[in-house]
N, C-alpha and C positions, 0 to 999 in steps of 0.2 A: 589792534592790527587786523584785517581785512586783507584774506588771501585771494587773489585775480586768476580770471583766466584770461590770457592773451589781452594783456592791458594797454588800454589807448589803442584800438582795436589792432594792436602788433603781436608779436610773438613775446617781447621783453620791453621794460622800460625803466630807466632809473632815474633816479638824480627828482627836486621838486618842482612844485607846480603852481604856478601864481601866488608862491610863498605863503603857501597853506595846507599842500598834500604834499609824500613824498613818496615815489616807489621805489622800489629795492628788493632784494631776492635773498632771501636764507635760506639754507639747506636745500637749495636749486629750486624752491617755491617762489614767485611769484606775490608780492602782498603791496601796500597801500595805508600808510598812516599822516596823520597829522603831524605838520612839521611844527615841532617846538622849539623854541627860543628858548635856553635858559635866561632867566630874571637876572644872575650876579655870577658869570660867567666864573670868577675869580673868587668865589670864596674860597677861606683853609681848603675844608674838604676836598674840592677839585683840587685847589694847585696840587696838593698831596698825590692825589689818583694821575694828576700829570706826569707827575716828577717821577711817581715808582714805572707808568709805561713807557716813559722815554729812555729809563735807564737799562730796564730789561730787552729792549728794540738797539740800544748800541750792545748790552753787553752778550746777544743773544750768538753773534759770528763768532765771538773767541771762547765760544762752549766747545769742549770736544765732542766728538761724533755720539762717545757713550753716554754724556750727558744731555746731550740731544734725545740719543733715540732713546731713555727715561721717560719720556714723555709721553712713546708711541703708544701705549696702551690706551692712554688716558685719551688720546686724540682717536683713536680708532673707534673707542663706544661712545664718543659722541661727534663724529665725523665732519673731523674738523682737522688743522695742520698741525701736525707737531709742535711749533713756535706759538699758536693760539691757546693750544693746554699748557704750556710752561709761563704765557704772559697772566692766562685766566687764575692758573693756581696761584701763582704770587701774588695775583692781584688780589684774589682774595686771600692771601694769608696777611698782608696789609690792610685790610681791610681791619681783621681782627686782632690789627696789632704788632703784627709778627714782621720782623725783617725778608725780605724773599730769598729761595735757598737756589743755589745751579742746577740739581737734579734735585727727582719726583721724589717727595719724601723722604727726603734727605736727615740721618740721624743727625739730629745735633751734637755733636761731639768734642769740639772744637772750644779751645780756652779763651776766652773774651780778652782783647788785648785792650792797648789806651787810643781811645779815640783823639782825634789829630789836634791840637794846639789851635787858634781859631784868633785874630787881628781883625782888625776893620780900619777903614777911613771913610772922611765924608766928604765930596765932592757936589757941591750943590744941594740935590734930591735924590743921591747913590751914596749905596753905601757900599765900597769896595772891598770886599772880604778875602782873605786867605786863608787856607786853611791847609798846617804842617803838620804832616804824619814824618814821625821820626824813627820808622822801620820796625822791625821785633815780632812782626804779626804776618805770618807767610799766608795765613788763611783770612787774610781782610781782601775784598770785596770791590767794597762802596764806602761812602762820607756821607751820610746826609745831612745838608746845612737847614738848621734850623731858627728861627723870628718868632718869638712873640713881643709884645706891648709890653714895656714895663710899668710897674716892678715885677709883673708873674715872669719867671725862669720858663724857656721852652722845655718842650715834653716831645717823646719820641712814639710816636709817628702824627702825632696830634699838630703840631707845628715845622713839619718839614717845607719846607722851601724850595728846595733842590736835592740830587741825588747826583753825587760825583763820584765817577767811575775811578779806584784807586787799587788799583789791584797788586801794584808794586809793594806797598804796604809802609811806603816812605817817599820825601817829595812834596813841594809844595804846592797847591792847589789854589789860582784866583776863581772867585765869583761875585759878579756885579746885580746889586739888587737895586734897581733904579726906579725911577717915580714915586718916591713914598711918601705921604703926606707929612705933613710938620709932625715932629712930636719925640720921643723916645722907645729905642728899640732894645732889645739884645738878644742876642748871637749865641748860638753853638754849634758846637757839631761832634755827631756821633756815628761810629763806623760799625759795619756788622760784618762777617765773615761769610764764607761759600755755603756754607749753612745754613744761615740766618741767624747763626748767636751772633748778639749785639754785643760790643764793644762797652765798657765804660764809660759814663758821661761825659764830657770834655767840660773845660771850663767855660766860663760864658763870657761876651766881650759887648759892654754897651756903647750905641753910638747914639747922638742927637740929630736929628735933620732940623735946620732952621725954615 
């Protein structure tokens, strides 16, 4: 990274450049890097890192205000938004594992209930998933549906797929996993709490794509 001054002889300038350079501006600085292309846009790893930002960007409005401002500290010493220290912390507690919690450092306290019952069909090259939580859990969350390849059983957070918003803690939930190459899959799905205690394994459900 290469910090500018009044770059492209303007004041500001962003966005790239004969898809090679790109400027942009952090902490009101001015800078200048190479634009890269990830190689495999879509490995695990990403989808994972996808699935936990998109979840915590829908479930970020139906935080209460005090759960919000948990955050303000953390966004204060390093001057940035409140919603950017609550996506960064989670993201890194996913990172290493850990389910993402509502507020900042949040005690885990919370009794792991049963993660939600889990169906499939196959539609072509989709495999059309449900997954039923049958209530009991007032502190569940999230669902995250998880694939791997069989015969290996997925693992949590290593093969997440998606992350569905279930806060009701009952009800049944579709998700459509489409385009997947020929072969054998199977399915789970595991829910965590406002905490980030994880829920019990669910069972697992295999499908074939022809």
């Amino acid at each position: 990274m290469v910090k500018v001054t009044a770059p492209l002889m303007s004041q500001d300038a962003s966005g790239s450049l004969g898809k090679s350079i790109v400027f942009a501006k952090w902490k009101g600085r001015n800078y200048v890097r190479q634009l890269v292309t990830p190689s495999n846009p879509r490995t695990v790893p990403q989808r994972g890192r996808r699935a936990i930002i998109k979840f915590l960007a829908q479930a970020w409005k139906a935080l209460t205000s005090a759960m919000q401002a948990s955050y303000l500290t953390l966004a204060a010493s390093n001057s940035y938004s409140t919603f950017n220290a609550y996506t960064s912390t989670n993201a890194n507690r996913w990172t290493n594992g850990d389910a993402p919690q509502q507020s900042f450092q949040q005690s885990t306290t919370s009794t792991p209930g049963t993660s939600a019952a889990i169906s499939a069909t196959v539609t072509g090259k989709t495999a059309n998933i449900t997954a039923t939580l049958t209530g009991g859990n007032p502190n569940n969350w999230g669902t995250a549906i998880l694939r791997s390849t069989a015969p290996a059983a997925p693992t949590f957070p290593a093969d997440v797929l998606a992350i569905l918003p279930t806060p009701s803690g009952a009800g049944t939930y579709p998700f459509s996993d489409g385009n997947l190459p020929s072969g054998s899959y199977i399915y789970a799905a595991q829910g965590f709490n406002t905490d980030g205690v994880l829920n019990a394994t669910g069972a697992t459900h295999g499908v074939t794509i022809p």
